[in-house]
C-alpha positions as CSV (number, residue, x, y, z in Angstrom):
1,X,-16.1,-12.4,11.4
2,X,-15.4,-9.0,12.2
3,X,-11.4,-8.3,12.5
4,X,-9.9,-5.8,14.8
5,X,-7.8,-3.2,14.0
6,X,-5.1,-1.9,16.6
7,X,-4.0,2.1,16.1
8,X,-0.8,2.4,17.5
9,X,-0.9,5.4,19.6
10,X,1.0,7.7,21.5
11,X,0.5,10.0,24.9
12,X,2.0,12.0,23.1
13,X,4.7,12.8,19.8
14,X,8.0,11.7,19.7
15,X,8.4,14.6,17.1
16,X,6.8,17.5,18.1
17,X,6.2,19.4,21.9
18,X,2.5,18.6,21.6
19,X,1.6,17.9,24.7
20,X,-1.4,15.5,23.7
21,X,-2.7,14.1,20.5
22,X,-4.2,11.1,21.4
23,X,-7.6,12.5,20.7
24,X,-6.3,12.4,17.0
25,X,-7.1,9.1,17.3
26,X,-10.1,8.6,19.2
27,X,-11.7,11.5,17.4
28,X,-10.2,11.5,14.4
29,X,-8.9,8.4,13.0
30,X,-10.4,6.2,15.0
31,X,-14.2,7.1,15.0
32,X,-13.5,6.9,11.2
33,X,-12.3,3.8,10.5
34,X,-14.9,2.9,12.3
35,X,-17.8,4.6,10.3
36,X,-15.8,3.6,6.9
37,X,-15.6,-0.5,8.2
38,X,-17.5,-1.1,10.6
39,X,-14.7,-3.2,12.5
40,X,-13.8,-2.8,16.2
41,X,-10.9,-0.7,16.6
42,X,-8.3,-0.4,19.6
43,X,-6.4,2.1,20.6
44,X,-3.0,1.0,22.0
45,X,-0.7,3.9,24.8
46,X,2.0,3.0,26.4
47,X,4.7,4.2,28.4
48,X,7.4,6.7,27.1
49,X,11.0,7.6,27.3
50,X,12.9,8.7,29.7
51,X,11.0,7.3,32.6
52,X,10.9,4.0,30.3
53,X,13.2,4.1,27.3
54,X,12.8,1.0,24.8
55,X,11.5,-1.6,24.6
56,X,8.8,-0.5,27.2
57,X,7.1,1.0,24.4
58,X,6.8,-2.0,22.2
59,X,6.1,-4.5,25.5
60,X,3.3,-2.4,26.0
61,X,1.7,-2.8,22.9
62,X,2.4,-6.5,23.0
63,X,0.7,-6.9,26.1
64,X,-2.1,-5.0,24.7
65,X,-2.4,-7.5,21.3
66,X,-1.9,-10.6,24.0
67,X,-5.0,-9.4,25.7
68,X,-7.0,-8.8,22.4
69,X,-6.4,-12.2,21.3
70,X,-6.7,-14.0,24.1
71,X,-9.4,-15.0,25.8
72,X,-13.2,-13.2,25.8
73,X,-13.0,-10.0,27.8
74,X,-15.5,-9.2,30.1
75,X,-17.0,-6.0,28.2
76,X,-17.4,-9.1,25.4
77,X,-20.6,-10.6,27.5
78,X,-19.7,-14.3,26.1
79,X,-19.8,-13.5,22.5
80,X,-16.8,-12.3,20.5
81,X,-17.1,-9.3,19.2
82,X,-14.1,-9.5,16.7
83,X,-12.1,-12.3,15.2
84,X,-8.7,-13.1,17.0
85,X,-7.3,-14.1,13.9
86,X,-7.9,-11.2,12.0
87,X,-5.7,-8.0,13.0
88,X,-4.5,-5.1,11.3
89,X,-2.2,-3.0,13.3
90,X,-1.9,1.3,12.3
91,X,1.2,2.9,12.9
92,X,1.6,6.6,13.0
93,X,5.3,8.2,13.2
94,X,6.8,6.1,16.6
95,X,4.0,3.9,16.3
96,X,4.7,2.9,12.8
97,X,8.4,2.1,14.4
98,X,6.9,-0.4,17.4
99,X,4.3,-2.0,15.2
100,X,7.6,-3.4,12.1
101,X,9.5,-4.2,15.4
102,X,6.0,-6.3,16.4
103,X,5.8,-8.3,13.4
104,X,9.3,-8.4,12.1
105,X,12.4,-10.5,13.1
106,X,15.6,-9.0,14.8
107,X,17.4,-12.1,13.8
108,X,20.8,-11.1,13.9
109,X,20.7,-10.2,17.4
110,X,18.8,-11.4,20.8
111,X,15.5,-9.5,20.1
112,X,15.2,-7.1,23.5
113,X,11.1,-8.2,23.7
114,X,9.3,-11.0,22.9
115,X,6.3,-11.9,20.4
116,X,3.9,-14.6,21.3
117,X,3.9,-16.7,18.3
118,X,-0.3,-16.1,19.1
119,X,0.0,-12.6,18.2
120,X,2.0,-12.5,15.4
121,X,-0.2,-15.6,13.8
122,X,-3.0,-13.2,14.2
123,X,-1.8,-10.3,12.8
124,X,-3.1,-10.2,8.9
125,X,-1.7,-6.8,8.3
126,X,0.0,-3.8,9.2
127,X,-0.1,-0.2,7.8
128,X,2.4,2.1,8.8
129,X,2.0,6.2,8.4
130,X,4.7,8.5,7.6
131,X,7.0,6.3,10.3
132,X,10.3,5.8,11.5
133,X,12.1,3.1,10.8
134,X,15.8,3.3,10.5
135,X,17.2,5.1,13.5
136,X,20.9,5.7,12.3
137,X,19.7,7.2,9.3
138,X,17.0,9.6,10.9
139,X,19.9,11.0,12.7
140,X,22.0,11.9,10.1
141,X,19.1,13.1,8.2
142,X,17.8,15.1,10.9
143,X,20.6,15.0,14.3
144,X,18.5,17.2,16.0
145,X,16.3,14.3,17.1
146,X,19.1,13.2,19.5
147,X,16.8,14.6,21.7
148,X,14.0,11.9,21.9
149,X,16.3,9.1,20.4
150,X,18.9,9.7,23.3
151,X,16.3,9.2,25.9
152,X,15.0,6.2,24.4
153,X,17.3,4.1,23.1
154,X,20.8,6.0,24.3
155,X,23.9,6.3,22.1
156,X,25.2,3.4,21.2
157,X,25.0,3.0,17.5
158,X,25.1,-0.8,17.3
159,X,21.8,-0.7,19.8
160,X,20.1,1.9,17.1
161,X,21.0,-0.4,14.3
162,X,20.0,-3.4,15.8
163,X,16.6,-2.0,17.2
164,X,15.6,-0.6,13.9
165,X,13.2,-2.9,11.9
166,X,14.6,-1.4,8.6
167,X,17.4,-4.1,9.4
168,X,15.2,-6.4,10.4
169,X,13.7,-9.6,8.3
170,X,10.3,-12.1,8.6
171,X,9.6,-14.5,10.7
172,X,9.2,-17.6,9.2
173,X,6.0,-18.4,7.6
174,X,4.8,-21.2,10.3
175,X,4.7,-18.2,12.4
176,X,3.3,-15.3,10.2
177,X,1.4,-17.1,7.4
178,X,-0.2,-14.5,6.3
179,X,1.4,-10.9,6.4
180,X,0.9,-7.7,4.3
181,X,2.3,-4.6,4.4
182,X,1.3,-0.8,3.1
183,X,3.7,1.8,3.4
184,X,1.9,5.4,3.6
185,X,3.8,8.7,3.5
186,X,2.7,12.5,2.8
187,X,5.1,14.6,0.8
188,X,4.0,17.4,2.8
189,X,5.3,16.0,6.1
190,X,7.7,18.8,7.8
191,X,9.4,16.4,10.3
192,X,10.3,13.1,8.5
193,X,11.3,13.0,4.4
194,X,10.6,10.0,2.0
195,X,14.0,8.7,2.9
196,X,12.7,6.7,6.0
197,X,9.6,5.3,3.9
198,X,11.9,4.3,1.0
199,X,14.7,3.0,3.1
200,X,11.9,0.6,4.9
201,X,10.1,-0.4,1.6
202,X,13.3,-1.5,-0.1
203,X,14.4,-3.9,2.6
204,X,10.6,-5.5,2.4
205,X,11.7,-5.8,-1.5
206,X,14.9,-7.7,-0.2
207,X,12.7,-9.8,2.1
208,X,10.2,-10.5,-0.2
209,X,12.4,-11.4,-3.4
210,X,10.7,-8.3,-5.2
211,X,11.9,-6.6,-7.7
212,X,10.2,-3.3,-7.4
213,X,12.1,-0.9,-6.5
214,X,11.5,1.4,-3.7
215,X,9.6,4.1,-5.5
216,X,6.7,1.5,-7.1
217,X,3.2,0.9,-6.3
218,X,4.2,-1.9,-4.4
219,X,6.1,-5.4,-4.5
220,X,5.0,-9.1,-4.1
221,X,7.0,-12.4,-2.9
222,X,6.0,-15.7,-1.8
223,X,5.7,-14.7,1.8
224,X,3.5,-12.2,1.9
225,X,3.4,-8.7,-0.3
226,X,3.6,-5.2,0.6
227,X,2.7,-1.8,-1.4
228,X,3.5,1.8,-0.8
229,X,1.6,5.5,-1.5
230,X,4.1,8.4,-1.0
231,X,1.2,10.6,-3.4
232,X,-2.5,9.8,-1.8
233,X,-1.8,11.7,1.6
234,X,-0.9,15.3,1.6
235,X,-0.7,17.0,4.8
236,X,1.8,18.3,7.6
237,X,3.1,15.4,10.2
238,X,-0.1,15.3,13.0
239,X,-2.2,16.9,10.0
240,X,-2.5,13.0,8.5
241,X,-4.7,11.7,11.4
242,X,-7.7,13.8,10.6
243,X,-7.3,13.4,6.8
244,X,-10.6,11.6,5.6
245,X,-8.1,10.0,2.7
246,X,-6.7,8.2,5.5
247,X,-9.5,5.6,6.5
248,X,-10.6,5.4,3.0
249,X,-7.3,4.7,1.6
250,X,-6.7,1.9,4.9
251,X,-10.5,0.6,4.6
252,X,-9.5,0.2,0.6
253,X,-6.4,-1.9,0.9
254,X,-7.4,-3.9,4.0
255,X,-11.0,-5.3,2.0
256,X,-8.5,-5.7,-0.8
257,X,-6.4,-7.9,1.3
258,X,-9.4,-9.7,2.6
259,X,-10.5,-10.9,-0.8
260,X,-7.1,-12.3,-1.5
């Protein structure tokens, strides 16, 4: 029973005017968390702001989980070669951002996408690297980044709040039995501070009735757990994604979470 891990990817950074680090991924990232596990491993693109601001993004990489639990695909030659009920989705900075938004609950507001309850039944797991998560708060940390948040989500306030899954809360457990969380974040990161990791963390604290506080080793609830590592990972913001600690630390945690 082999379970598939997604790597939420991008064309390109949100952050920085690289104009291509996808082959982070495949070559980096990817080709070891494969070597490290064994397990399939997917890498999601998708379309970017301004030709198509949010949620285009995060449709994209819905449509890409639909497929991958759907069905057998063709390249599967009748036999399944991972198990749909067994995913693990990677984030890395604006992918980090679309995968909470997958698997989390805009509940105070119409949600701007939708979630098959499929996909979110099969997802086991998320880990999210040095994201975004709050988009109010990265601007007044860091207003500068107008620049990529204008073109994506414009500049209403009340849309930024509402589309940030830092607000958001969980689904309800008929929906996402089984749901774990692990927070990564490098000190060293030049482009996004421990605020947006901590901000993130202590709303999954509030969600899962924890009572760790944002700067533990992590919190459990009754719906699911999560646990964050703000030490392990030192290295600038694109730096992480060739890191070996990075598939060691994810291989880890996911056989942890396995077990349980």
């Amino acid at each position: 029973n082999l379970s598939l891990w997604i790597a939420a990817s991008a064309a390109r950074s949100m952050l920085t005017s690289s104009p291509d680090s996808k082959e982070d991924f495949r070559d980096g990232l990817i080709r070891s968390l494969v070597q490290e596990s064994g397990f399939p491993v997917a890498c999601v693109e998708y379309r970017w702001a301004p030709a198509d601001p949010h949620p285009a993004q995060a449709i994209d990489t819905v449509a890409a989980l639909t497929l991958l639990t759907g069905p057998l695909l063709a390249l599967e030659d009748g036999t399944p070669r991972w198990n749909r009920q067994r995913i693990y989705l990677i984030g890395h900075s604006a992918g980090a951002f679309i995968a909470a938004s997958i698997v989390l609950n805009p509940s105070s507001h119409p949600p701007s996408f939708a979630v098959p309850d499929l996909v979110r039944r099969s997802v086991r797991g998320v880990v999210y690297v040095d994201g975004i998560y709050d988009l109010q708060d990265l601007l007044k940390e860091y207003p500068i980044y107008s620049y990529f948040i204008d073109d994506a989500f414009g500049k209403s306030s009340q849309y930024l709040a509402d589309e940030s899954p830092a607000h958001w809360t969980l689904y309800p457990l008929s929906t996402s039995p089984f749901l774990r969380f692990l927070i990564l974040h490098s000190q060293d990161d030049e482009l996004i501070s421990l605020l947006q990791p901590k901000l993130f963390a202590s709303r999954l604290a509030a969600l899962f009735g924890s009572s760790a506080d944002d700067s533990s080793e992590g919190g459990r609830g009754a719906a699911g757990s999560f646990e964050v590592d703000y030490e392990t990972l030192r290295g600038k913001h694109e730096e992480l994604l060739k890191l070996p600690q990075l598939p060691l630390l994810t291989v880890k945690w996911i056989q942890r979470v396995e077990l349980e």
